[in-house]
C-alpha positions in Angstrom: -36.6 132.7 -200.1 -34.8 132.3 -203.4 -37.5 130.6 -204.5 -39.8 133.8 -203.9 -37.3 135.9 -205.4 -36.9 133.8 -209.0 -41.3 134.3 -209.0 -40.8 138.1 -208.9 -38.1 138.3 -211.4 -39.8 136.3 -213.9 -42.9 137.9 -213.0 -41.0 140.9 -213.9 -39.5 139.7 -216.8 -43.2 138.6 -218.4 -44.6 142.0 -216.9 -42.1 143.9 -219.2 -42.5 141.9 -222.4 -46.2 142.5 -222.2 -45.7 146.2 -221.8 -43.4 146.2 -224.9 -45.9 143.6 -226.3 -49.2 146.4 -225.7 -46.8 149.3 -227.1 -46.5 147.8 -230.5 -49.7 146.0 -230.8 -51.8 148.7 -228.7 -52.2 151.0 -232.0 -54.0 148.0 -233.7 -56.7 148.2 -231.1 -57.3 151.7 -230.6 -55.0 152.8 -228.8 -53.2 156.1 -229.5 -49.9 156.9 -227.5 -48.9 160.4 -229.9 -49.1 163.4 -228.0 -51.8 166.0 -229.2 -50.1 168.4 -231.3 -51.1 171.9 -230.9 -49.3 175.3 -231.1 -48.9 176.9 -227.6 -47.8 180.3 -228.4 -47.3 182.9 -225.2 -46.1 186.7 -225.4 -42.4 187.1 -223.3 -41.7 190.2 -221.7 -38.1 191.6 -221.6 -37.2 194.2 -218.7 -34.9 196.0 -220.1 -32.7 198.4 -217.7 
């Protein structure tokens, strides 16, 4: 059982370097992670009493 566990947490371990690994390298293939920036503009009503 310990044995299965020690797997999974280096599993985990390599899983999370190669996600940090893509996030800075990623943009060198292609990969764009910036959000589209557009304006989003929408009227607001105010009830007044």
């Amino acid at each position: 059982m310990f044995r299965l566990i020690k797997w999974l947490f280096y599993l985990a371990i390599l899983g999370f370097i190669v996600l940090v690994a893509y996030a800075y390298i990623g943009p060198f293939f292609g990969a764009d992670f910036s959000p589209p920036q557009t304006e989003i503009r929408e009227d607001v009503i105010l009830e007044t009493q």
